[in-house]
C-alpha positions as semicolon CSV with decimal commas, in nm:
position;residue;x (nm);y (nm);z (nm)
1;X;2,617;1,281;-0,928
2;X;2,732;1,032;-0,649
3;X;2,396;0,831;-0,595
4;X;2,391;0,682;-0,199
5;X;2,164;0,357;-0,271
6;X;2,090;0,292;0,101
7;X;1,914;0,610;0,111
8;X;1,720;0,584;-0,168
9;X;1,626;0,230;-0,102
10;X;1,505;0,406;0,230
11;X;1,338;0,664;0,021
12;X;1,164;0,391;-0,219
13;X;1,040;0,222;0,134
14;X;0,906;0,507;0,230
15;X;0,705;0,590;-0,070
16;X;0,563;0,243;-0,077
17;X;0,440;0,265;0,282
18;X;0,296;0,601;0,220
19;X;0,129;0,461;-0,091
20;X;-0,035;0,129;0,123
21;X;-0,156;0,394;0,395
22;X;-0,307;0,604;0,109
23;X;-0,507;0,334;-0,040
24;X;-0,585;0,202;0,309
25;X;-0,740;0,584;0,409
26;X;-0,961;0,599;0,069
27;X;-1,087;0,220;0,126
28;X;-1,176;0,325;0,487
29;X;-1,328;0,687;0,377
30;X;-1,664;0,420;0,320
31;X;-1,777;0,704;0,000
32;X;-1,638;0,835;-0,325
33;X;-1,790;1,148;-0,268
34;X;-1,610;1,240;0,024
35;X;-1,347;1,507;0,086
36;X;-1,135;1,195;0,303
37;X;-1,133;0,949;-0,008
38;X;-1,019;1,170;-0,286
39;X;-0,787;1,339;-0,111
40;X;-0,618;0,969;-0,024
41;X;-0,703;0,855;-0,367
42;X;-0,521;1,137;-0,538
43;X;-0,218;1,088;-0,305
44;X;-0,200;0,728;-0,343
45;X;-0,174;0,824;-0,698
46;X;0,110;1,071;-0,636
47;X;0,268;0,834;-0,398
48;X;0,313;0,537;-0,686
49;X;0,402;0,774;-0,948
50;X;0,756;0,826;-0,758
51;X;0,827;0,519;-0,759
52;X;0,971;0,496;-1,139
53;X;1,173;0,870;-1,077
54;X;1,381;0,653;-0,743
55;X;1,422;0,351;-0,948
56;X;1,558;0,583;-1,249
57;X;1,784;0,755;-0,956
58;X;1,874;0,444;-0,823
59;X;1,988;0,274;-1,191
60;X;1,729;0,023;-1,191
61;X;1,511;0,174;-1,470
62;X;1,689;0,429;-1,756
63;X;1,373;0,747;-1,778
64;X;1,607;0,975;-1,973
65;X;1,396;0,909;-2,340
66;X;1,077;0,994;-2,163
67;X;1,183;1,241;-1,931
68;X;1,031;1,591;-2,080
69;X;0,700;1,367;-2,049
70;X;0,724;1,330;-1,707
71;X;0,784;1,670;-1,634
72;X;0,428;1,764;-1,844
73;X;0,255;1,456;-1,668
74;X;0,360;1,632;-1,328
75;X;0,276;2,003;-1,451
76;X;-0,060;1,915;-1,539
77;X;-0,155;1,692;-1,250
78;X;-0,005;1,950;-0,999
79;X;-0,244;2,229;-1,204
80;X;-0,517;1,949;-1,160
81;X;-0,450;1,891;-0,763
82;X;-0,482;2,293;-0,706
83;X;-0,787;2,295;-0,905
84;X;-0,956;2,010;-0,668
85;X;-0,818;2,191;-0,365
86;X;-0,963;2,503;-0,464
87;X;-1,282;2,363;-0,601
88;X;-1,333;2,162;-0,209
89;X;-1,237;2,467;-0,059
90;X;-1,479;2,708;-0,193
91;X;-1,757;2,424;-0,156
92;X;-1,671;2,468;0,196
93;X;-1,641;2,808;0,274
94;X;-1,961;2,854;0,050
95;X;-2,154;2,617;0,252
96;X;-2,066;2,811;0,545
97;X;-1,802;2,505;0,702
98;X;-2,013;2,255;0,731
């Protein structure tokens, strides 16, 4: 597979801005509690954990030994990030959208 670097140096960029805005959204959310921070917090998360998958794509790092790991890691925090959804969503419709 032909691997355009320019692109995925693009891609990396990306990810790393998208990370800085997350963190930048939970610090500003002012609570822990609330729906704004964990939602950035959890994304922020996200957003730095594809940062070792481009650098594998890109040659820098070599994830083939660990790779069936990964794919568990992202299973279960996928299952996780439905769960919260869910759990925030019914905590809203519940308390009648407020």
């Amino acid at each position: 597979m032909a691997v355009y670097p320019p692109a995925e140096t693009a891609i990396l960029g990306g990810v790393l801005i998208a990370f800085v805005l997350f963190v930048r959204m939970a610090i500003r959310a002012g609570t822990v509690r609330s729906f704004q921070f964990q939602l950035s917090a959890f994304l922020a998360v996200w957003a730095i954990s594809e940062v070792p998958r481009y650098l594998d794509s890109m040659g820098i790092l070599d994830l083939t030994p660990i790779s069936e790991y990964g794919l568990a890691i992202h299973t279960v925090s996928m299952v996780m990030f439905a769960a919260f959804i869910t759990f925030r969503f019914s905590k809203f419709v519940l308390r009648g959208g407020r």
